[in-house]
Structures are given as C-alpha cells and as structure tokens.
C-alpha positions in Angstrom: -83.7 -122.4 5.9 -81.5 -124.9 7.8 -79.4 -124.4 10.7 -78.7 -127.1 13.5 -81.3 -126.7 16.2 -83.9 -124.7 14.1 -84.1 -122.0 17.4 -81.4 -118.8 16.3 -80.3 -118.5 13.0 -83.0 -120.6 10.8 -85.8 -119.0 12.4 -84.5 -116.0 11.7 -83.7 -116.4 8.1 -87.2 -117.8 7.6 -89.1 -114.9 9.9 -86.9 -112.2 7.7 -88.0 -114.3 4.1 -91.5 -114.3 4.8 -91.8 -110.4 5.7 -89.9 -110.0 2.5 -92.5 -111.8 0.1 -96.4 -112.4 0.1 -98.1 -115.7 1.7 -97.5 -116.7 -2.6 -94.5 -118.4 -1.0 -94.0 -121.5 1.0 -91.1 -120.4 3.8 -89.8 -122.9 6.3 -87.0 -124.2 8.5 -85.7 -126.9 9.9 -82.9 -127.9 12.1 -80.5 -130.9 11.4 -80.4 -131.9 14.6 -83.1 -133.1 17.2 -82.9 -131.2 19.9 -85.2 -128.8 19.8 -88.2 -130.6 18.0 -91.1 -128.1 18.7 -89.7 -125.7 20.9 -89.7 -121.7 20.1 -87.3 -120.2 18.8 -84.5 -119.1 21.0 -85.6 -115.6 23.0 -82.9 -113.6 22.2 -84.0 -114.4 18.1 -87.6 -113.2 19.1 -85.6 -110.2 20.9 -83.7 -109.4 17.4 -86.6 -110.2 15.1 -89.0 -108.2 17.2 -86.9 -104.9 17.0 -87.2 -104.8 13.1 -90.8 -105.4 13.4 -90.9 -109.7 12.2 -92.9 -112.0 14.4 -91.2 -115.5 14.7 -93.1 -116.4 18.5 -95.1 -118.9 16.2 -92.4 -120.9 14.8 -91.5 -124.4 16.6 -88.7 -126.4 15.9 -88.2 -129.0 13.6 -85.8 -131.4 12.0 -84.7 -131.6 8.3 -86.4 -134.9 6.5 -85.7 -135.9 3.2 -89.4 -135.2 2.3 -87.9 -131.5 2.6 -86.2 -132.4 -0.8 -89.4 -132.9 -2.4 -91.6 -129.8 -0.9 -89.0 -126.4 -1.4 -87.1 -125.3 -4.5 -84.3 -124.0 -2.5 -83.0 -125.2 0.7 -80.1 -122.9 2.3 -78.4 -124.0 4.9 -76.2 -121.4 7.4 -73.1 -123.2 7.6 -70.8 -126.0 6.2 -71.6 -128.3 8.8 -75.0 -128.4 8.3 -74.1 -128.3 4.3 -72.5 -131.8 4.8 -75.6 -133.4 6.8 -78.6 -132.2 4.4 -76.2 -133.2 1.7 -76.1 -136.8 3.1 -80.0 -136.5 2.9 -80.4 -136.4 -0.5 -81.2 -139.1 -2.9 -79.8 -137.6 -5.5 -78.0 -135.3 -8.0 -81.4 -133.3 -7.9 -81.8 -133.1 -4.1 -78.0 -131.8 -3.8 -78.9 -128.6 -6.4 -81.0 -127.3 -3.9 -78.7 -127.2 -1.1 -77.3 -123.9 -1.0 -75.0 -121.5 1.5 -76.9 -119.0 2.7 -74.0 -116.6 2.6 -73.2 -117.5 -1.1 -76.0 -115.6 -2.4 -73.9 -112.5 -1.1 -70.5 -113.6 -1.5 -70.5 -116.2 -4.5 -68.6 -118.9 -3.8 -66.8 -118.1 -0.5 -68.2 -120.5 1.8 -69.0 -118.1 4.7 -70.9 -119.8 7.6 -73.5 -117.6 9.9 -72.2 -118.3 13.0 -74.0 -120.1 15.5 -74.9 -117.2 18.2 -75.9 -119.8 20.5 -73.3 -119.2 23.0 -72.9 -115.2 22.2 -74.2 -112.4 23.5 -77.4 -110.0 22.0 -74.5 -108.5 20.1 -73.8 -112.3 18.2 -77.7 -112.6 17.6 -78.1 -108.8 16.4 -75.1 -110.2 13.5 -76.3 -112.9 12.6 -79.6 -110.7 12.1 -77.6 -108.2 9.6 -76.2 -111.5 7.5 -79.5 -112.8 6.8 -81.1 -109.7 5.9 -78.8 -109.1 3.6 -78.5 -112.7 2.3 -82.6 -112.3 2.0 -82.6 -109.5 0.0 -80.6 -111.2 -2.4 -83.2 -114.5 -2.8 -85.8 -112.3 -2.4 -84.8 -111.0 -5.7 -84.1 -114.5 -7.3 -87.7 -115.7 -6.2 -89.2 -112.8 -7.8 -87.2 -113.3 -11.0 -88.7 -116.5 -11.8 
C-alpha cells in the first residue's frame, strides 16, 4: 500500500488488509516520499481506524524502495501521482504489473485517486476510510482466490 507520506491513507489501507486476512499474509506500506521516515501514522488515521476496531499505533513510516518490487505480489498505490513515481521504480515490465490503483479494484479502469485527507477535516479521513474498505474487500477476495 503506497501513498506519499505513508501516515493517512497507506496506513490505513494496510491496518484495514491485515484485519481482513490471517498473519498467512505479508501486508505493508510505504510512502514515496521522505518525509515521514518512521514516524506514526497520522492521529486522526489512528482516530478512524480505531473506531472500526483496527490498530495501526504500531506502524512507522517508510519510503517505497525498489527492493519492494521483489518482496509483494501486489503493490497499490492511492493515487496517480504516486502511480507515476513507483512506476519510475521499476526495473521492468514485471515490476510495472504489480503497480495497481487502489480504486481500480472497485471501479475497473477509472483511475479514481483516494484523496489525500491531509489537509481535511475528520470528515476527509472518515472517506478515505469508507474507499479503502471497500477497495479491501475486493483484494481480499483476489488474495484468497489464488
């Protein structure tokens, strides 16, 4: 799960992954920027997470490496911006397959970003909660599948 500072909407999709599937399954994200290298995630993301009963208080922030490319089957990102910078991570034709829109999983092919709630109110972060719950469900599904 990759967003651009790995403290709102990353976190979130990876806390709401891993209380979706047993410890069978290796769950991470990452941020493409810097700025947050081992910091928690953002408060108001513990807030939303805690109300639905997911712990994220352990993550820390990290940034996207190309080793990344080599250790997860899947790599979604939550919007086109951070799309274009994992994409000019990769090595290869293989490394580009796994990069995948989050929001695509739930509307195929549209291109939808999770907006950044950075800046929003509770209201932006409770949203963003509701997109990747949904988009979750949908890989949850995929994982178990195969």
């Amino acid at each position: 799960m990759v967003c651009l500072g790995n403290i709102c909407r990353s976190p979130l999709a990876e806390g709401i992954l891993r209380a979706k599937l047993n410890d069978d399954f290796t769950i991470d994200s990452a941020g493409t920027g810097n700025y947050h290298i081992g910091d928690l995630p953002d408060k108001r993301s513990i807030q939303v997470a805690d109300k639905y009963g997911i712990d994220i208080s352990n993550q820390r922030g990290r940034q996207f490496s190309v080793a990344d490319f080599d250790d997860f089957d899947w790599i979604y990102v939550m919007d086109n911006s951070n799309f274009k910078n994992v994409v000019k991570l990769a090595r290869n034709e293989n490394d580009i397959a796994k990069v995948k829109l989050i929001l695509n999983e739930v509307y195929p092919n549209q291109n939808y970003d999770v907006p950044d709630p950075y800046h929003d109110s509770a209201q932006g972060f409770e949203n963003v909660f509701k997109m990747l719950d949904e988009a979750t469900d949908v890989i949850k599904e995929k994982i178990l599948k195969n």
